[in-house]
N, C-alpha and C positions, 0 to 999 in steps of 0.2 A: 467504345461502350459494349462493345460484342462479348465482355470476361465481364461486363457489370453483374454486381449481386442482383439486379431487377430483372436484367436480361437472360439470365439464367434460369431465374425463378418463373420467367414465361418458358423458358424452355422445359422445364420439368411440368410443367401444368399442359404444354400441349404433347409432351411424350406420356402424361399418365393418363390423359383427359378428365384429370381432377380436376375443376377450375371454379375459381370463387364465383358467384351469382352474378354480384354488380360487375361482372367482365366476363361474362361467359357469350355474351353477341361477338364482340372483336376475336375470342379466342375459338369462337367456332368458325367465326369467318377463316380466320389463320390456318384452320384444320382444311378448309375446305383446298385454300390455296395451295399445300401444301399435299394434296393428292395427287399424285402425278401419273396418275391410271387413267384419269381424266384428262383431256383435253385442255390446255392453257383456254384458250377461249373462252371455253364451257364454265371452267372455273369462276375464271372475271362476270362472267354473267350473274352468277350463283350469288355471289357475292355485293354485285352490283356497288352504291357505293359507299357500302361497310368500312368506317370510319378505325384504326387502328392506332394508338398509343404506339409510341416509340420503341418501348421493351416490346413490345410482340412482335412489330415489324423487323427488329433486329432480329429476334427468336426465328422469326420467319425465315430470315437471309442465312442463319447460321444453319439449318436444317436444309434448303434448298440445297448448299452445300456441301451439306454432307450426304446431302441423297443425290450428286451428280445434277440438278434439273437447272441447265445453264437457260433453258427459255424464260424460269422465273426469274431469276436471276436477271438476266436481261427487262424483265418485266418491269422487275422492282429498282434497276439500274436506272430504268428512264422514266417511268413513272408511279415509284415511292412516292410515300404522302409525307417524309422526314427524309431531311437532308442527307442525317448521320447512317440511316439506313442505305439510302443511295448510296454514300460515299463508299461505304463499306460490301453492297454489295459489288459497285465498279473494281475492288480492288481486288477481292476476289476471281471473278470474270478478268483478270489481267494476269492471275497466276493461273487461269488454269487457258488464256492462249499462250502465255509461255508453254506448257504443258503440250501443248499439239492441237486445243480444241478450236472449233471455228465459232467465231462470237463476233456478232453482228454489230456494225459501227455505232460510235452511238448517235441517238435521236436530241435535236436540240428538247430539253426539257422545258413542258410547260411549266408554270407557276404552280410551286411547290403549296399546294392547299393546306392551310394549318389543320392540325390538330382540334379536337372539341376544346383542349386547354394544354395550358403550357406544362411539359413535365412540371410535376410539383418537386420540392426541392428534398432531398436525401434525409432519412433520419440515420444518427448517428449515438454513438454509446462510447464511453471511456471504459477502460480499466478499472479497478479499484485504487485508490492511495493507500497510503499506511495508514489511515484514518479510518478508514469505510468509507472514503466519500468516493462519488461518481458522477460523471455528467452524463445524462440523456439529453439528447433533440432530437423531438419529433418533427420532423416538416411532411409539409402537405401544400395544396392551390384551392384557392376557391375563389368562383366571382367577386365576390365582395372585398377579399382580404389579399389577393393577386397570391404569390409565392406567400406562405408562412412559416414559419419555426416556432417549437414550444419550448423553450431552454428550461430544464430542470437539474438542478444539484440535487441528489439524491444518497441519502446517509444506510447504510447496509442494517443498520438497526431503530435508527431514530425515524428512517424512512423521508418521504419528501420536505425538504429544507427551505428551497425558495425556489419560485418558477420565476420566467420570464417569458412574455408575449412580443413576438417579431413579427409583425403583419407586412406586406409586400416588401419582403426582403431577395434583394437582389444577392446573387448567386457571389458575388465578391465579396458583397457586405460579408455574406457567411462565411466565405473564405476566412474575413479579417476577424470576426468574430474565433474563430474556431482558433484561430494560429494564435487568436491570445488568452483563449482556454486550457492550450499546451503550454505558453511560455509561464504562466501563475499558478498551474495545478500538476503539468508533465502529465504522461502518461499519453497513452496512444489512443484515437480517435476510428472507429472502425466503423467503416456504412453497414448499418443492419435494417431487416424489414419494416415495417411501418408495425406489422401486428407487434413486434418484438421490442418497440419501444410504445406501443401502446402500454402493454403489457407490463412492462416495469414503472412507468408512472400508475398504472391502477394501483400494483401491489405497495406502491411507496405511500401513494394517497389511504391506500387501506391502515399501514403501518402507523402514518401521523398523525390518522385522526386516533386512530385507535390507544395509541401513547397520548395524546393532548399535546404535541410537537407543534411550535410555530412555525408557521409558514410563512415566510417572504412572498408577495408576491397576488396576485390573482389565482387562489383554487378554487373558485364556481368556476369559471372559465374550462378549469383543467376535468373538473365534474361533468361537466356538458360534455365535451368533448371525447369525454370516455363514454358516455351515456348514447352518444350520436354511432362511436365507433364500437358498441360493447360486440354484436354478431358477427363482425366481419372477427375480430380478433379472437374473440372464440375459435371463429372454424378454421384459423388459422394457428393454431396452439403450436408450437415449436417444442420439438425432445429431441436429445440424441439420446442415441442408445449405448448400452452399456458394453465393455471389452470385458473379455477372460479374464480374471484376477491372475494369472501368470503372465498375463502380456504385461500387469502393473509394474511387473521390476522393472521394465520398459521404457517405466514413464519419467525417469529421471531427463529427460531430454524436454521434458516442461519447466527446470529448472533455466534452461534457455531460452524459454516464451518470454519476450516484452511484457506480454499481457500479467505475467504472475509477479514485478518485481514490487509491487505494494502490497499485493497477497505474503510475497515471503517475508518483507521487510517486518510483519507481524509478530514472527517467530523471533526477532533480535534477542527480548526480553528473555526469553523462555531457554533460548541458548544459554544463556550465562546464570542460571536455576540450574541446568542440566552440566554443563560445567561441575559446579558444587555438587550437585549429587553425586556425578563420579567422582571427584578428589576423596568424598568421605567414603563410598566404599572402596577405594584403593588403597586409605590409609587405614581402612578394618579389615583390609586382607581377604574381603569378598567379591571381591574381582580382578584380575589378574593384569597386570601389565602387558597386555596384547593386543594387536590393533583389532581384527577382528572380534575379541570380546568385547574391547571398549567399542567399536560401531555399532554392534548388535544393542549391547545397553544404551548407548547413548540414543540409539533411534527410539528404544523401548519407553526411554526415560522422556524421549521428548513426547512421542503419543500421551504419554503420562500424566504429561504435564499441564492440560489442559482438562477442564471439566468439561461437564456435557453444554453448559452453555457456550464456551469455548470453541467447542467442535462443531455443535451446531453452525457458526455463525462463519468460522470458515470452511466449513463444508458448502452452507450456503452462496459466500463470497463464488466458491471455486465451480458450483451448477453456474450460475451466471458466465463462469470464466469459460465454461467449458462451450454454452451459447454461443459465445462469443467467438471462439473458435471455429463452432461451426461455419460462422458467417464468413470464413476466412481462407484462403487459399492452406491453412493450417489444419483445415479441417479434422487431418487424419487424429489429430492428439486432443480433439474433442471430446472422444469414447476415453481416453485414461482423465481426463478429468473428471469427467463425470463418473465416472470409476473411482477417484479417488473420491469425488463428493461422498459417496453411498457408503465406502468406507470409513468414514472420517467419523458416521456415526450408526456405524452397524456396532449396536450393544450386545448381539451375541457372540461377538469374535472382535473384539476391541484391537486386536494384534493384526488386523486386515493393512492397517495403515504405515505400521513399523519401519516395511521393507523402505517406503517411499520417505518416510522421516529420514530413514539412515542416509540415502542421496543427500536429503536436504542438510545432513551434517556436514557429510562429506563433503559440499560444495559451499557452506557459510564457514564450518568451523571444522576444515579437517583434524581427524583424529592424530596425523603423526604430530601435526603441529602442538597438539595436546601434552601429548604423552613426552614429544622433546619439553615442554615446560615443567613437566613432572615429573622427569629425571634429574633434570637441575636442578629444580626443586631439593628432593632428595640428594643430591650432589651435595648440594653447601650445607645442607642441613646434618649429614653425617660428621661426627666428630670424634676422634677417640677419647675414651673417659676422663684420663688423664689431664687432656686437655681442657674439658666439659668442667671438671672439680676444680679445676685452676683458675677457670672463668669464675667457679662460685666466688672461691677467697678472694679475685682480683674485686669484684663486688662487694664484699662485706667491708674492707675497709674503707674504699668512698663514703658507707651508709657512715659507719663509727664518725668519720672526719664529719660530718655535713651536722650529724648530732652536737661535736663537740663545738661547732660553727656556732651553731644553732643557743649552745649554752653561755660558750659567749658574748654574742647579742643580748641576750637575755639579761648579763650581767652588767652589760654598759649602759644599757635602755633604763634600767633600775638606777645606778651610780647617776646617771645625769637627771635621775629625777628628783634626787635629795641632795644634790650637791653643784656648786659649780667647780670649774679647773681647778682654782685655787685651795676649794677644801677638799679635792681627790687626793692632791699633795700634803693633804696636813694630815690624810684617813690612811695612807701609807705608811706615815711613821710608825716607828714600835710603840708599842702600848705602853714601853714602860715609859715615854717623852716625861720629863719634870715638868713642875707645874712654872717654873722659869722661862720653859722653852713654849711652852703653851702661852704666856706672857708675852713674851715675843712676836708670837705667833699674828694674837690678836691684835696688837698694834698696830702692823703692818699691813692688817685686810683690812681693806675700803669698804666692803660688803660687809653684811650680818648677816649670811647664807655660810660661813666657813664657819662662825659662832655656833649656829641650828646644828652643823654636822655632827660639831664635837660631842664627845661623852656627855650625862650630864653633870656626872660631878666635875671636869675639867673644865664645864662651863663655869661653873658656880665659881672656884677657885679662879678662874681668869677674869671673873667680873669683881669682884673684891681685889684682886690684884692691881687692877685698872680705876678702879677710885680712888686706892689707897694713891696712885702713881700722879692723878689729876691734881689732888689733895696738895 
C-alpha cells in the first residue's frame, strides 16, 4: 500500500502542510513524529496516544525513509498501530542492514490496537463506453453501515441513471462486484479520491434532475449524502493544469491510453462523413492526391465535423478523462487531455484541435490506406472512349430486345383473352378462307368461343350453313 493513491495523498498533505480539517489532529501528530531534530522520546510524548489511520501511518514510514531516521522506523516497526505499516516499515529496516546500517532486533510486538474504524472501502470511476455511460463507486465506513459502496451508472449527458446502496460490504464481495462491472460494461476500473467521486455523482444528480431523467434507484439517499459531504469536497476541488499547445502534437500517444478507447470509438461515425468529404473534393480536383494534403484535410474535416454541441460533450467526456489520468500512474498525459478538452471548444481558433484529429486518423483510418482505394477506384474506372461508346451500343440493344419482349407479351395476353387454342388456328388462316372452309371449320369446334372470334359476316354465313346442313 506505500504507491496507494490514499497513501500518497497523505504524503503530499504532510509535505505541503495543506490538510483537510476533519484530519488535521493525526496529520499533525504525523508532522510531529516526523521531526527528527527532536528527540524520538520527546516526539512519542508530544504525541502521546494520537490515534493514526493507515494512509498516514504509511505516509509516515515512507518519509522516515526517505529522511534516513532508522529509530522511527524501528519505532513504527514494533510498535505501529497497523500491521501494513509495520510490515512495510520492517522491510525497509531490512534493506537498509543489508546496506551497512545497525538496526536493532526486533521486540516481540504488543497487540496491534485498532484503529478508530476500519479503512473504509476505495471509491472507484470507469472510463466512458461508446455510449456515454460510466460507472462511479463511492465507498466509505460508518458505524452503523460497517464498510459501504454507492454504485452509480452515470450517462455523460442524461447524467445519473440508476444508483445502488451496498451497506457492509465486504472487501471480496466488491472485488466480485467490480469484475462483473468489467466483464458487461469493459472498460477500466481506476481507484480515485473520495471528493472525485463525490463530485461526479453531484454533477450527474445535478444533470437528471435538471433534464427530468429517471432514476433507478434511491436518490434521497444519494441527496443526503452529498448534503453531509458537500465542504469536505469543495475544499478538495481536483484540476490539472494545462500543457503548451506545442507539446499537443505530442499527444498522440493518448491514442494508446485504455482509458480513451470509448471516447474514440465515438468518432467511427464521423470517419466515414469525412471519407465522402474527401472523395468528393478529389473528384473536383480541389484537393490533390497526397498524403499530407489528404491528412491535413482529413484532420480539418473531422474537427468539422462535429458542432458545438458535439464538442462540447467530448471535450467534456475527455476533462473527466484527463482526471482520471491524474489519478494514475499515467499522470503525465493528464495536462494533453485537458489540453485537448479546452481545445475542443476554444471558438476563437476552432483549428486548435486539427493537429490531434489528424493522429486520430492516422491511427482509425490511415490515409495511404485511403488513397490505395482511390486509385483503384480510378483504375477500373478509366476507360478508353472507344470502348466507353461500345458499351453504350452493347446497351441499346438489350433495351430494343426487352421492348420487343415486352410487345409480345402484350399481344398473347390479348389473343388468350378473346380466344381459345382452337380459334388462334382458325385467326391465322388467310382472310380470303371460303365460306365452305369456314363450314367445316365450325362443325368440328366443340366450343362457341372459335364461333365469337370469327368475323362477323363469316359468322352469319356459318350459322345458316349449319341449319341448312341439320335440315
Amino acid at each position: 500500500m506505500p504507491k496507494s493513491h490514499k497513501t500518497k495523498t497523505a504524503s503530499k498533505w504532510l509535505a505541503s502542510g495543506l490538510v483537510p480539517a476533519e484530519r488535521s489532529e493525526e496529520l499533525i501528530a504525523a508532522s510531529v513524529l516526523l521531526a527528527s531534530d527532536i528527540p524520538l522520546g520527546a516526539r512519542l510524548d508530544d504525541i502521546a496516544a494520537q490515534k493514526m489511520a493507515v494512509d498516514v501511518e504509511m505516509a509516515v514510514v515512507v518519509a522516515a525513509d526517505n529522511a534516513g531516521d532508522i529509530d522511527l522506523l524501528v519505532h513504527l516497526r514494533d510498535k505501529g498501530q497497523h500491521k501494513a505499516s509495520a510490515k512495510h516499515a520492517k522491510k525497509l529496516l531490512y534493506r537498509a542492514k543489508q546496506r551497512g546500517a545497525s538496526i536493532p532486533e526486533e521486540q516481540t510486538r504488543e497487540a496491534v490496537s485498532l484503529s478508530r474504524s476500519p479503512e473504509p472501502l476505495p471509491s472507484l470511476c470507469s472510463s466512458f463506453d461508446r455510449n456515454g455511460g460510466q460507472v462511479v463507486l463511492w465507498g466509505g465506513w460508518s458505524d452503523e453501515d460497517g464498510s459501504w459502496a454507492l454504485l452509480g451508472i452515470i450517462h455523460d449527458q442524461r447524467g445519473l441513471e440508476s444508483v445502488a446502496w451496498l451497506p457492509r460490504l465486504s472487501r471480496s464481495r466488491l472485488r466480485s462486484v467490480m469484475d462483473d462491472l468489467r466483464e458487461r460494461r469493459g472498460g477500466e476500473l481506476i481507484e480515485v479520491s473520495e471528493s472525485f467521486a463525490v463530485d461526479r455523482f453531484r454533477l450527474a444528480l445535478q444533470s437528471a434532475e435538471s433534464l427530468q431523467t429517471r432514476i433507478d434507484g434511491d436518490k434521497t439517499r444519494v441527496r443526503r449524502m452529498l448534503e453531509e459531504r458537500a465542504e469536505a469536497a469543495d475544499e478538495h476541488k481536483e484540476e490539472v493544469n494545462l500543457v503548451d499547445d506545442q507539446t499537443l502534437d505530442a499527444c498522440s500517444e493518448l491514442l494508446d491510453e485504455s482509458l480513451l478507447d470509448g471516447w474514440l470509438t465515438t468518432l467511427d461515425d464521423a470517419l466515414d462523413r469525412v471519407e465522402s468529404t474527401l472523395k468528393s473534393q478529389i473528384e473536383a480536383q480541389t484537393l490533390s492526391i497526397d498524403s499530407k494534403a489528404v491528412t491535413a484535410a482529413a484532420g480539418a474535416a473531422l474537427a468539422e465535423t462535429f458542432d458545438a454541441d458535439g464538442r462540447n460533450r467530448l471535450a467534456a467526456q475527455m476533462q473527466i478523462n484527463a482526471l482520471l489520468l491524474s489519478q494514475t500512474e499515467r499522470g503525465a498525459l493528464a495536462g494533453c487531455a485537458a489540453t485537448l478538452a479546452d481545445a475542443l471548444v476554444d471558438q476563437d481558433n476552432p483549428q486548435r484541435a486539427s493537429t490531434f484529429f489528424q493522429a486520430v486518423i492516422e491511427r482509425l483510418a490511415p490515409v495511404e490506406d485511403f488513397l490505395e482505394q482511390v486509385s483503384a477506384q480510378s483504375t477500373d474506372s478509366a476507360e478508353p472512349p472507344s470502348v466507353a461508346l461500345g458499351a453504350e451500343q452493347e446497351v441499346e440493344a438489350p433495351v430494343n430486345e426487352a421492348q420487343d419482349e415486352q410487345t409480345e407479351d402484350s399481344d398473347e395476353q390479348n389473343s388468350a383473352q378473346t380466344a381459345t387454342t382452337d380459334a388462334e388456328e382458325v385467326l391465322d388462316q388467310d382472310s380470303d378462307t371460303t365460306s365452305t372452309e369456314a363450314t367445316e371449320t365450325a362443325e368440328t369446334a366443340e366450343t362457341a368461343e372459335a364461333t365469337e372470334t370469327a368475323e362477323a359476316t363469316e359468322t352469319a354465313e356459318a350459322t345458316e350453313t349449319a341449319e341448312a346442313t341439320e335440315t
